[in-house]
C-alpha positions, 0 to 999 in steps of 0.5 A: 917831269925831269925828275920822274923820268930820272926814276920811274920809267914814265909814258906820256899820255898825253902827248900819244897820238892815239892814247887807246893804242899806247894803253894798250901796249903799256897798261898791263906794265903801269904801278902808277898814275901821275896827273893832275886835278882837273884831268883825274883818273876815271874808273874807266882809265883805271879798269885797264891798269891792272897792276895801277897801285897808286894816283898821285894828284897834282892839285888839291881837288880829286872830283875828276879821279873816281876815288870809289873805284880805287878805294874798291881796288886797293889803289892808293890816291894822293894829292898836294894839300897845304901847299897851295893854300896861301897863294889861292887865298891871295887870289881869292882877295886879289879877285875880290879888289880886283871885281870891287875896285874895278882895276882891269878895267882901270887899267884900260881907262888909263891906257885907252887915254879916257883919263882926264878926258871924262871920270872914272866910274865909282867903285866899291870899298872892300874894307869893313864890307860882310864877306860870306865864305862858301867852304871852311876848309884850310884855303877858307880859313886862308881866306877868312883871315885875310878878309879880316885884316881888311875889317870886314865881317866874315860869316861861313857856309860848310856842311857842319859848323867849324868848333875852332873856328870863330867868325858866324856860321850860316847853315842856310846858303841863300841866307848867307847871300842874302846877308852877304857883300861879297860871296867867295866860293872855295868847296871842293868840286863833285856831285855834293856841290854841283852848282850849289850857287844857283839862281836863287842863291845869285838872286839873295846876293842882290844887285850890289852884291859880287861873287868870287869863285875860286874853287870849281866851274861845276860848283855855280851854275853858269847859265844862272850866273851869266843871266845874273851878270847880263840882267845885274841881278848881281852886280859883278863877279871874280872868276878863276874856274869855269865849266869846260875850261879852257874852252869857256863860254864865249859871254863871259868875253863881252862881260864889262862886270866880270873880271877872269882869270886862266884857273891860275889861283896855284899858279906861282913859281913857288908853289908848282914847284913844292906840288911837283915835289909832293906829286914824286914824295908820295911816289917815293913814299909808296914805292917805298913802303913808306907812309904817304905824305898826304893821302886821300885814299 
């Protein structure tokens, strides 16, 4: 923020205390739109912008920015790809041993002194498990090789199949589960994916199976997943993304079989810094007409 004051003459929407109001006393001024995934940009917001030349995304995902209404209106919208791959793939696998290997929970057991007191559970084995992957996009294919250095059996679920990329492809999603020890979901959020894990495909993973979900609260059908955890229609599940984050549904709390985390999949030092610094790089770039680093619109 620093940085873009030093160059651009920024308004803070989010702090106002009537946002409408400072709106309209700026909107007719504003060129550009620095936000983040989960906030977007609405056609809505964007009507009342006239001069809004350009949305520049901190985040991967654009579901929340209505691309239809800037693509009609020549506005510009960015994002910060590449960048955050490697470390939402590290959560993903974090997740999964996390679910599988049951280490909250061990965590708990030592620090509530029930160690040498009774056992600890038994738990699943990650290596050489069947690990489906819904989405084959570069944090999938992140994903993906991580998966493999652990020896497991790598299938994929994606619109089309990938030419380059080797592991077995399963046009079928609840065919996928169904074959699946483990299910990581990584596809972009929006009207295409709208719970796509839904009850059938949750019931296909089986009581021994777990899901991960590190890609959107509105990709799995929440209702569905919490009746799976309550009745083990599946046996676990690793969450970085909820619906209504971060107000989430209060069940997940009282949950032994679920392992949550705050949608912090990005979130390292290492990686803000280099989204922030793409956020202003195609601020830089456009104002000066320059190509974009990494355009969507």
């Amino acid at each position: 923020m620093v940085d873009l004051e030093a160059t651009y003459r920024v308004h803070r929407l989010w702090e106002a205390a009537d946002r409408q109001e400072l709106i309209s006393k700026v909107g007719s001024n504003i060129r550009a739109i620095a936000t983040r995934g989960e906030l977007g940009a609405s056609a809505e917001l964007m009507k009342q912008l006239p001069k809004l030349e350009i949305v520049s995304c901190y985040g991967v995902g654009t579901d929340a920015i209505d691309l239809s209404y800037a693509r009609a209106n020549g506005i510009r919208v960015t994002n910060t790809p590449d960048v955050l791959t490697e470390d939402v793939a590290d959560i993903a696998i974090g997740l999964l041993l996390s679910t599988a290997r049951q280490i909250p929970q061990a965590d708990v057991f030592v620090r509530t002194g029930q160690w040498g007191k009774i056992p600890m559970p038994l738990v699943r084995r990650v290596s050489g498990k069947k690990v489906g992957i819904v989405g084959m996009g570069r944090i999938g294919k992140a994903i993906a090789k991580r998966a493999a250095a652990f020896g497991c059996d790598i299938s994929y679920f994606a619109r089309n199949r990938d030419q380059d990329v080797a592991h077995g492809y399963e046009a079928n999603l609840v065919a996928l589960a169904n074959w699946a020890d483990f299910l990581i979901v990584i596809v972009p959020g929006g009207a295409a994916t709208m719970k796509i894990i839904n009850a059938e495909v949750l019931e296909a993973l089986g009581p021994e199976g777990m899901l991960i979900n590190v890609s959107r609260g509105t990709t799995v059908d929440e209702e569905a997943l919490i009746a799976a955890l309550q009745n083990r229609t599946i046996q676990a599940a690793g969450l970085d993304v909820f619906l209504n984050e971060p107000k989430i549904d209060e069940r997940f709390l009282t949950l032994p079989n679920v392992v949550l985390q705050p949608h912090h999949g990005s979130g390292t030092i290492e990686t803000r810094k280099a989204m922030g610094q793409l956020v202003r790089d195609n601020l830089a770039a456009h104002f000066a007409g320059q190509a974009l680093p990494t355009p969507v619109v």
